[in-house]
Biotite code that builds the C-alpha atoms (Angstrom):
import biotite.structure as struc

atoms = struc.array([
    struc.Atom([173.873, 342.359, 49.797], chain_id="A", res_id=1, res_name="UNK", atom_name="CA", element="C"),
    struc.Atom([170.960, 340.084, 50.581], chain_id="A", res_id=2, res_name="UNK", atom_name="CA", element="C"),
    struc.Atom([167.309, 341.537, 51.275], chain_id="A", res_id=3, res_name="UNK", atom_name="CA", element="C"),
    struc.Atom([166.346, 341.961, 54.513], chain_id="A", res_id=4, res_name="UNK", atom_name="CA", element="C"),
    struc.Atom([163.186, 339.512, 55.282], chain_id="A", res_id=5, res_name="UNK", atom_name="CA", element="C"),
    struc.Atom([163.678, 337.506, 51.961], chain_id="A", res_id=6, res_name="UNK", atom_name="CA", element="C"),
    struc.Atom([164.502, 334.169, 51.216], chain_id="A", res_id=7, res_name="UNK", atom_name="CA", element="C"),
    struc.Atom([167.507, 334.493, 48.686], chain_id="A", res_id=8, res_name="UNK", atom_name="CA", element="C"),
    struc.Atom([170.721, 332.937, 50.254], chain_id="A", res_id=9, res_name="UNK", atom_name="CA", element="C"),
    struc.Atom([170.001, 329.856, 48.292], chain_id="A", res_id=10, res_name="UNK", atom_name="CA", element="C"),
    struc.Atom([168.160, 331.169, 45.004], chain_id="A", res_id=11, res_name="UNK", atom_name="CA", element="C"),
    struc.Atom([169.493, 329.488, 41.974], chain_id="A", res_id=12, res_name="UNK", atom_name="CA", element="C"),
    struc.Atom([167.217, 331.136, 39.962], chain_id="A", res_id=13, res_name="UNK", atom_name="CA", element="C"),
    struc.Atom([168.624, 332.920, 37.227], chain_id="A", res_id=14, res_name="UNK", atom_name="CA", element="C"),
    struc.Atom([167.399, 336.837, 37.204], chain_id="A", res_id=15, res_name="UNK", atom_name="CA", element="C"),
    struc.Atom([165.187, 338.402, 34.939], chain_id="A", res_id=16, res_name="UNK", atom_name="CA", element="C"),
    struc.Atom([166.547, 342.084, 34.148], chain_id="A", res_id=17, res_name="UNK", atom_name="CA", element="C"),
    struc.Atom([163.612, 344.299, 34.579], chain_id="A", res_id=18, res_name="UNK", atom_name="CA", element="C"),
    struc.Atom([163.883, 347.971, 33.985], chain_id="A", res_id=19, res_name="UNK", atom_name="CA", element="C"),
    struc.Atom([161.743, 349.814, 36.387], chain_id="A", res_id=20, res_name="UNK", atom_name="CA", element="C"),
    struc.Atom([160.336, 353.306, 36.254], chain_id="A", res_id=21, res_name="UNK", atom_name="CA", element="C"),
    struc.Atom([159.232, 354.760, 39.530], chain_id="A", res_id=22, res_name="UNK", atom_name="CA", element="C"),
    struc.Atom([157.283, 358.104, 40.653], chain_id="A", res_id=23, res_name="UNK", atom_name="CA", element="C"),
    struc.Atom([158.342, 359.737, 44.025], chain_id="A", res_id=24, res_name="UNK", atom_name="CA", element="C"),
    struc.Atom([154.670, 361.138, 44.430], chain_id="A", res_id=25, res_name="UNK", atom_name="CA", element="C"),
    struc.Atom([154.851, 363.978, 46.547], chain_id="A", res_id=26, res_name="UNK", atom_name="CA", element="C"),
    struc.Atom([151.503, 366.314, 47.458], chain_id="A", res_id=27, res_name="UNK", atom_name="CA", element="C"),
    struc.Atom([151.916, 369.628, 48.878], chain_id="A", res_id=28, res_name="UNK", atom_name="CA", element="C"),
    struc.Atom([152.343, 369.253, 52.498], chain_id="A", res_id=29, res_name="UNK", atom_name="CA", element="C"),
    struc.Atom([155.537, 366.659, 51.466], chain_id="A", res_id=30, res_name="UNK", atom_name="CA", element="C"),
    struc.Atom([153.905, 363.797, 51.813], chain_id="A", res_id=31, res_name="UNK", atom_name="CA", element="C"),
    struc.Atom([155.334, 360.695, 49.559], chain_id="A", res_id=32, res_name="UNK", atom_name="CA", element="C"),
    struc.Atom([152.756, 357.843, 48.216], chain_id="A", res_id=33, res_name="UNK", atom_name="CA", element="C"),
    struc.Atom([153.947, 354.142, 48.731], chain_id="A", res_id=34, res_name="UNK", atom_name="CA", element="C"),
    struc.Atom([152.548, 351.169, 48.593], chain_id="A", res_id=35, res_name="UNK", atom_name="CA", element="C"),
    struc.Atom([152.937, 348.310, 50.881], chain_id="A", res_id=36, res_name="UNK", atom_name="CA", element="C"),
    struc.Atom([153.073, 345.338, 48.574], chain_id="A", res_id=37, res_name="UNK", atom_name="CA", element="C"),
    struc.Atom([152.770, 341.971, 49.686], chain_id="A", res_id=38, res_name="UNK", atom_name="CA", element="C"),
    struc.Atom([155.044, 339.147, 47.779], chain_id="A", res_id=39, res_name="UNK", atom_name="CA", element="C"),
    struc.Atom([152.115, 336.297, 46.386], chain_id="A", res_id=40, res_name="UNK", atom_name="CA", element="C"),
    struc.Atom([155.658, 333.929, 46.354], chain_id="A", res_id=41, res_name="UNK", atom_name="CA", element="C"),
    struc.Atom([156.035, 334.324, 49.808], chain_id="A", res_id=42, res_name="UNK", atom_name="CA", element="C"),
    struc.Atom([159.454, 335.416, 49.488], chain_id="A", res_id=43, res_name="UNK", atom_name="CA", element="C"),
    struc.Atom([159.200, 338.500, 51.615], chain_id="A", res_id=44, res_name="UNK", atom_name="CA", element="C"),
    struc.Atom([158.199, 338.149, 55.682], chain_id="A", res_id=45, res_name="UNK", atom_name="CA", element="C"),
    struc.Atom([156.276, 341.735, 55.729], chain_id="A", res_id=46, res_name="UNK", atom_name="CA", element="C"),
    struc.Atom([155.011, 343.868, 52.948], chain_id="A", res_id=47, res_name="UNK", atom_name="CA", element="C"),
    struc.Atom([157.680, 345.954, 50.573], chain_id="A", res_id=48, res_name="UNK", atom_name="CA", element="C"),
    struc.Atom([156.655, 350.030, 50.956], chain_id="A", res_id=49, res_name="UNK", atom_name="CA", element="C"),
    struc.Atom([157.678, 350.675, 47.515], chain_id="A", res_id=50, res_name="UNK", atom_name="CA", element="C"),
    struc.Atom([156.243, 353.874, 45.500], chain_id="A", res_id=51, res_name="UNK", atom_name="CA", element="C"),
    struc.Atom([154.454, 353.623, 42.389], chain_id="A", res_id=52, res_name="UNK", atom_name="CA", element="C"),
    struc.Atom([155.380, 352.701, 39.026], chain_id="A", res_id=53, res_name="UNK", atom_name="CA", element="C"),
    struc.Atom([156.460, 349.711, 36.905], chain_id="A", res_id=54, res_name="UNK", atom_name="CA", element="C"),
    struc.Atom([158.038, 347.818, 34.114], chain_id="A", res_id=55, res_name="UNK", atom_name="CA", element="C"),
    struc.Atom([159.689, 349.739, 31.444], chain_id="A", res_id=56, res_name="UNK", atom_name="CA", element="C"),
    struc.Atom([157.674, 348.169, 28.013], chain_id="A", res_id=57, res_name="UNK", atom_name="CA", element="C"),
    struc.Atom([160.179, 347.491, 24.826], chain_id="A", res_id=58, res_name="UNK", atom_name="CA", element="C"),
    struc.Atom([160.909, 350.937, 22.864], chain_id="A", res_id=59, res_name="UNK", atom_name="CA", element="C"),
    struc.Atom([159.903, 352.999, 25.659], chain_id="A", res_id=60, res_name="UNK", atom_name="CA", element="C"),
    struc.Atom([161.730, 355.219, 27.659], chain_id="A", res_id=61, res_name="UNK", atom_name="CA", element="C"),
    struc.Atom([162.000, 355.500, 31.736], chain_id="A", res_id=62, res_name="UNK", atom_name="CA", element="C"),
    struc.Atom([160.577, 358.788, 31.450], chain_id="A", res_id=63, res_name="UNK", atom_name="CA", element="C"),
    struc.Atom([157.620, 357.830, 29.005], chain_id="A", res_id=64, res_name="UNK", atom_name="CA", element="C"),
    struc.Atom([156.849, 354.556, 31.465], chain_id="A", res_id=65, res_name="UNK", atom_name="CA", element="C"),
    struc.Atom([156.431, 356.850, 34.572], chain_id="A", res_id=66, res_name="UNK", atom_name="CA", element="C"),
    struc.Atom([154.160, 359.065, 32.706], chain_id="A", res_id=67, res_name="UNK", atom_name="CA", element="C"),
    struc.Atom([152.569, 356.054, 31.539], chain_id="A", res_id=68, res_name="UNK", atom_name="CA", element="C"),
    struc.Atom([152.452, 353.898, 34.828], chain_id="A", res_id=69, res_name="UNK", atom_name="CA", element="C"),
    struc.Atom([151.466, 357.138, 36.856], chain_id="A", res_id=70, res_name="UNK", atom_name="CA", element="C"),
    struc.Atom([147.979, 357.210, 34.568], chain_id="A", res_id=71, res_name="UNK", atom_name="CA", element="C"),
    struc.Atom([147.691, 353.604, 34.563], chain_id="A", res_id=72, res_name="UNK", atom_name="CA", element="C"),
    struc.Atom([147.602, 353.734, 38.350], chain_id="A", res_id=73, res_name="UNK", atom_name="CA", element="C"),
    struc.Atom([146.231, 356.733, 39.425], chain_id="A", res_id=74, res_name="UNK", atom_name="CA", element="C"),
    struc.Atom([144.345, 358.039, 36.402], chain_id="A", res_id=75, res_name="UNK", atom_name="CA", element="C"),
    struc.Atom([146.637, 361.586, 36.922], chain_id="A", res_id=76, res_name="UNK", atom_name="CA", element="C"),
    struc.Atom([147.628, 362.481, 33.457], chain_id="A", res_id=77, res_name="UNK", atom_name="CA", element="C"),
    struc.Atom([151.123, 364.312, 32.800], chain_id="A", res_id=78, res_name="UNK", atom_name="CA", element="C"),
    struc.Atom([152.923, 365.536, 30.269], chain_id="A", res_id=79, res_name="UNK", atom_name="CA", element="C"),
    struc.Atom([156.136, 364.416, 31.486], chain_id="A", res_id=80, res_name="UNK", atom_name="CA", element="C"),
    struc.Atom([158.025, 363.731, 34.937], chain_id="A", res_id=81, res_name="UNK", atom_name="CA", element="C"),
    struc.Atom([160.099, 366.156, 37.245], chain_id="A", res_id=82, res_name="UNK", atom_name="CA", element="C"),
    struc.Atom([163.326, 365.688, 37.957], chain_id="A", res_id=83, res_name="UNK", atom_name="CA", element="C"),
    struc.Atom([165.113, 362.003, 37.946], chain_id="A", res_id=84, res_name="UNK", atom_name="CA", element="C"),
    struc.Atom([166.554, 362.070, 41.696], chain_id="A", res_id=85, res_name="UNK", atom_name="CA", element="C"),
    struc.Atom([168.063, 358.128, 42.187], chain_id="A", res_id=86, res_name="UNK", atom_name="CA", element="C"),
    struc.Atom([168.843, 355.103, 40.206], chain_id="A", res_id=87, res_name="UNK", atom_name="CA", element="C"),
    struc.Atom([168.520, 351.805, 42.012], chain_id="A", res_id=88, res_name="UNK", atom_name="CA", element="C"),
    struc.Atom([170.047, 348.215, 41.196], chain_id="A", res_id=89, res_name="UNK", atom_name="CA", element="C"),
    struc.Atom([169.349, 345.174, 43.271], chain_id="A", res_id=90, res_name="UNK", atom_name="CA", element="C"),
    struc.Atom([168.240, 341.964, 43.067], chain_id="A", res_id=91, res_name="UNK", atom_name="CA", element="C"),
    struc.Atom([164.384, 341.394, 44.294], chain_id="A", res_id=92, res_name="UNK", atom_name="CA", element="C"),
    struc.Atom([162.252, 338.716, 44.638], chain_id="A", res_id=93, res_name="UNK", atom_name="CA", element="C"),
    struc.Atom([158.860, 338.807, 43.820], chain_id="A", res_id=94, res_name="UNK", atom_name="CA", element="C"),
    struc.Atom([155.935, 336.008, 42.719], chain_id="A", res_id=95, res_name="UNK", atom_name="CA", element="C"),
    struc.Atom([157.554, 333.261, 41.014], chain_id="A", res_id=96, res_name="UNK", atom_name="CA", element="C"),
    struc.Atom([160.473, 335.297, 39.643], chain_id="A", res_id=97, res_name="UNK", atom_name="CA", element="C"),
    struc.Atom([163.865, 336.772, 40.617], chain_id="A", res_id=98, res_name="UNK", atom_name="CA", element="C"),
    struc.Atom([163.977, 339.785, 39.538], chain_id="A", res_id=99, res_name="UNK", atom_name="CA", element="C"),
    struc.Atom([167.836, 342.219, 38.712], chain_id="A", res_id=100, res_name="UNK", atom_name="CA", element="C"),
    struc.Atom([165.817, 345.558, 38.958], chain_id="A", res_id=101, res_name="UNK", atom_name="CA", element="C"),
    struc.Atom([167.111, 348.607, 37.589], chain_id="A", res_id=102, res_name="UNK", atom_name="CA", element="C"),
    struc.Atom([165.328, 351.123, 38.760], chain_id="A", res_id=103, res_name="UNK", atom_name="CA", element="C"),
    struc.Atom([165.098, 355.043, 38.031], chain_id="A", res_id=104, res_name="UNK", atom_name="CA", element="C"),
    struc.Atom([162.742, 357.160, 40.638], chain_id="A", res_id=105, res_name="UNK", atom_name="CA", element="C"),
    struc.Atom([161.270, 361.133, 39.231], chain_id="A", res_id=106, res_name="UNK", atom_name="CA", element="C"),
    struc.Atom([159.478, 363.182, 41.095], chain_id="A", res_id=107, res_name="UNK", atom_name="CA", element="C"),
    struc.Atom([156.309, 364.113, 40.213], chain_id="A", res_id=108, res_name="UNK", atom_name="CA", element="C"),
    struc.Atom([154.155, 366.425, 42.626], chain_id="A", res_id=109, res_name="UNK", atom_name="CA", element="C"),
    struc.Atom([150.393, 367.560, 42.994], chain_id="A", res_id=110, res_name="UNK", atom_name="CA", element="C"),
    struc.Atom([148.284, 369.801, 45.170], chain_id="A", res_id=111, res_name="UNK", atom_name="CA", element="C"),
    struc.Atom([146.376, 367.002, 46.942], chain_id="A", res_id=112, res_name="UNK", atom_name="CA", element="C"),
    struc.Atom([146.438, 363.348, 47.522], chain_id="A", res_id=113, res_name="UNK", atom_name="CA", element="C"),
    struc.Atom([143.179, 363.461, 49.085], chain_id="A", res_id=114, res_name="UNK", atom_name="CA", element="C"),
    struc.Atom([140.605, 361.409, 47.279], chain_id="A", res_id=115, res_name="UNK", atom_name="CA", element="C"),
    struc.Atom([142.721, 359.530, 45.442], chain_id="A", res_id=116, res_name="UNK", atom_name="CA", element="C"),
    struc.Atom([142.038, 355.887, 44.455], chain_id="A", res_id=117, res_name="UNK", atom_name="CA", element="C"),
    struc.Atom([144.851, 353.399, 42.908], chain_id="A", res_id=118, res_name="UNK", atom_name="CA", element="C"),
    struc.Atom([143.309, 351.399, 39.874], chain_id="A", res_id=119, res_name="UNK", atom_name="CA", element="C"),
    struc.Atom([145.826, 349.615, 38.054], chain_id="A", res_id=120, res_name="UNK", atom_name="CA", element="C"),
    struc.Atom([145.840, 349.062, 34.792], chain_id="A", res_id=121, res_name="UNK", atom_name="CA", element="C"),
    struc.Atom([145.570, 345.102, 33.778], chain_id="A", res_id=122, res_name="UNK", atom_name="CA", element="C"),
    struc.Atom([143.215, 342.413, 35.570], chain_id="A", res_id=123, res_name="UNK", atom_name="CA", element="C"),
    struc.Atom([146.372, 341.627, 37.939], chain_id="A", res_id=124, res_name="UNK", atom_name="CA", element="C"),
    struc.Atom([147.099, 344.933, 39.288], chain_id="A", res_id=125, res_name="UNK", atom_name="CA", element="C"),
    struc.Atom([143.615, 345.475, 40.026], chain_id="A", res_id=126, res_name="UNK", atom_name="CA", element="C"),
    struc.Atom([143.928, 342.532, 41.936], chain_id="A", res_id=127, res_name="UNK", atom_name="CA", element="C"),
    struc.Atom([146.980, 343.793, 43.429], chain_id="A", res_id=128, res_name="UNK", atom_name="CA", element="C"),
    struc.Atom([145.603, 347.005, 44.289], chain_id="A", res_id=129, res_name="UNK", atom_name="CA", element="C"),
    struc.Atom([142.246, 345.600, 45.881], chain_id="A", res_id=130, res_name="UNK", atom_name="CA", element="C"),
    struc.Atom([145.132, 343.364, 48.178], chain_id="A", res_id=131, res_name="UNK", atom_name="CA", element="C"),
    struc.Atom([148.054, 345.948, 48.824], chain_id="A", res_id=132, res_name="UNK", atom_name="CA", element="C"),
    struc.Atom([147.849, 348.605, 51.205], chain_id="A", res_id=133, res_name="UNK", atom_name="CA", element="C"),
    struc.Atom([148.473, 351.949, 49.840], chain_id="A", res_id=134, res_name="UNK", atom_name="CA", element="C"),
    struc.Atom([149.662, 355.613, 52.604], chain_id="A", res_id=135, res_name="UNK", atom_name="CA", element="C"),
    struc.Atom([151.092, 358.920, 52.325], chain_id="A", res_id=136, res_name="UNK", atom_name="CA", element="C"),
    struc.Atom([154.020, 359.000, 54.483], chain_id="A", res_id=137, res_name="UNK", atom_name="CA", element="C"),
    struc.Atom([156.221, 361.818, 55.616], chain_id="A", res_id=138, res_name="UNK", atom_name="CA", element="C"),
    struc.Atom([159.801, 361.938, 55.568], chain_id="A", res_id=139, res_name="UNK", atom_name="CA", element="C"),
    struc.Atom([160.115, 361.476, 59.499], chain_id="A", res_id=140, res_name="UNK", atom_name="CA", element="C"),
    struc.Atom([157.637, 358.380, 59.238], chain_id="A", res_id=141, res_name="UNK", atom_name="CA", element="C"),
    struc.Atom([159.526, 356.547, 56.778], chain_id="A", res_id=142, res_name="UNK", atom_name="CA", element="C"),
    struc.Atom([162.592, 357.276, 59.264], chain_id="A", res_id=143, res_name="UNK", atom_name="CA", element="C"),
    struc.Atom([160.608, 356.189, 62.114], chain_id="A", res_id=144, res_name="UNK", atom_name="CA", element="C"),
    struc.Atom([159.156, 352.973, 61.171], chain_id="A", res_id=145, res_name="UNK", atom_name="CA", element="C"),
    struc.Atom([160.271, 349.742, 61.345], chain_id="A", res_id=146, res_name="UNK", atom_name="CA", element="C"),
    struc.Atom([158.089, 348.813, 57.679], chain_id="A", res_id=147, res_name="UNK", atom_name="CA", element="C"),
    struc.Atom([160.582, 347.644, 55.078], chain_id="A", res_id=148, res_name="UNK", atom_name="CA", element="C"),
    struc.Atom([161.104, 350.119, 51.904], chain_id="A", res_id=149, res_name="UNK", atom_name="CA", element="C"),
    struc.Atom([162.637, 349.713, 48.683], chain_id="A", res_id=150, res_name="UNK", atom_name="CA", element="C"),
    struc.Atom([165.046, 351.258, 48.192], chain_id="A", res_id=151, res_name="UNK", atom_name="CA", element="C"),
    struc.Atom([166.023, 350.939, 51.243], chain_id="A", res_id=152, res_name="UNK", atom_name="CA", element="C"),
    struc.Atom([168.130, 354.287, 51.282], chain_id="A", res_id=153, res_name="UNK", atom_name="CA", element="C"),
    struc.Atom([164.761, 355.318, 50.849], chain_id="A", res_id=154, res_name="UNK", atom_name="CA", element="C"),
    struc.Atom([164.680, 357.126, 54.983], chain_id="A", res_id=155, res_name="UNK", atom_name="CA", element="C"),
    struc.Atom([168.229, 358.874, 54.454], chain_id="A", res_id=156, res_name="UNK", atom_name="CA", element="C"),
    struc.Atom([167.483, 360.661, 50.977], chain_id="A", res_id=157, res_name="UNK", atom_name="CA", element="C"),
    struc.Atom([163.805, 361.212, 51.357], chain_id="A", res_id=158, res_name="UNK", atom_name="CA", element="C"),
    struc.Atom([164.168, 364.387, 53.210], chain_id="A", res_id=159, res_name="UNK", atom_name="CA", element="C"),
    struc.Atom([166.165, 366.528, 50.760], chain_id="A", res_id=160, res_name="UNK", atom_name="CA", element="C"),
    struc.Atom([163.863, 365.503, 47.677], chain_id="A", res_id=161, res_name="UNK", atom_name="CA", element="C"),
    struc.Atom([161.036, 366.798, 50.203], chain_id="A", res_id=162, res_name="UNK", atom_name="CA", element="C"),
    struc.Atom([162.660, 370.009, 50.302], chain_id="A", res_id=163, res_name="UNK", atom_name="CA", element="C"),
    struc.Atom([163.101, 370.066, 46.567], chain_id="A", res_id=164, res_name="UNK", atom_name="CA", element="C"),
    struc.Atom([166.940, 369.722, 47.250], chain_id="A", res_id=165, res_name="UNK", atom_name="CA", element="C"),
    struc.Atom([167.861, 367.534, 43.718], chain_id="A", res_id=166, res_name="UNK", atom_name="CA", element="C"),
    struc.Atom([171.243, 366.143, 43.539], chain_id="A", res_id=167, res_name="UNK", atom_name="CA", element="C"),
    struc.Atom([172.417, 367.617, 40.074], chain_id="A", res_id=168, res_name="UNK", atom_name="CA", element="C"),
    struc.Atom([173.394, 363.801, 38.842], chain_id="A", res_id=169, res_name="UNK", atom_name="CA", element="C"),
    struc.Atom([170.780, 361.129, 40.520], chain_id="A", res_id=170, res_name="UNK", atom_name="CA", element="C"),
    struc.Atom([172.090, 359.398, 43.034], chain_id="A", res_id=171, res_name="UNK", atom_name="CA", element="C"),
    struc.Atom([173.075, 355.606, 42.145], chain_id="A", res_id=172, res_name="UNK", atom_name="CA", element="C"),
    struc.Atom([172.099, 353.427, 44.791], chain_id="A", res_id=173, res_name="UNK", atom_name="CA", element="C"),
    struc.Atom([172.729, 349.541, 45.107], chain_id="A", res_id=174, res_name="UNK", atom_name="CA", element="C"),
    struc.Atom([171.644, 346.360, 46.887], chain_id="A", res_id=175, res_name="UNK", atom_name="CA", element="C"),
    struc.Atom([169.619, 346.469, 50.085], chain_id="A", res_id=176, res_name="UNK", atom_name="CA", element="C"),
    struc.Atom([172.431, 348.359, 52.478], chain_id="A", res_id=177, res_name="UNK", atom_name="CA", element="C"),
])
């Protein structure tokens, strides 16, 4: 299905596959780190609340790009990721490009959020970072609001990764439904 808020119904663009690694960042009151990313393109009529993470490079594993991304953006150093919870494939637009992103989300968690500053890595996500917005949100805010998050299952699922409930295969998720 077609994003919600994006102009895609008549895309002829053909999509770029883009491997994504993504870190459910979780302090200890529960509370999950997103950031609410606004589309330079224009495709998107409100910011994306997406959490953090990025492109998988060539030769490197999802695992090894959320350790890397979550450094890159936060300067928190790990060793390696928790547990991998969902997998994610839709198509997204973004910038210039239209992106077939397949995305797998680990939990990572630390003792406080408080204090800390996203940085990004390259001269572009600094940029980005200076723009986007960045919250902690609960499980019952993500419910609750009316902001658009990717994946959009995001509200239903959140909860039981919260609790440290981890589905014992992640859960494959598609499209914007």
């Amino acid at each position: 299905s077609a994003c919600p808020g994006c102009v895609m119904e008549s895309d002829s663009r053909t999509p770029t596959i883009r491997p994504r690694a993504s870190i459910l960042l979780l302090d200890a009151s529960g509370r999950l780190l997103l950031v609410g990313a606004e589309d330079p393109g224009g495709a998107w009529d409100q910011a994306v609340w997406v959490p953090l993470g990025g492109a998988v490079e060539l030769g490197e594993t999802y695992e090894e790009a959320a350790v890397r991304e979550l450094f890159e953006e936060t300067g928190i150093p790990i060793a390696s990721v928790g547990p991998y919870v969902w997998e994610w494939h839709a198509l997204f637009p973004w910038g210039t490009e239209l992106y077939d992103t397949r995305e797998r989300f680990f939990v990572v968690q630390i003792p406080s959020g408080e204090g800390l500053v996203l940085r990004g890595n390259t001269g572009a996500e600094k940029d980005d970072f200076r723009r986007f917005q960045s919250r902690w949100w609960t499980a019952s805010e993500v419910r609750e609001s009316d902001k658009l998050f990717a994946p959009p299952q995001m509200a239903r699922l959140l909860p039981d990764v919260v609790a440290g409930r981890y589905p014992s295969e992640p859960i494959r998720l598609s499209g914007w439904d």
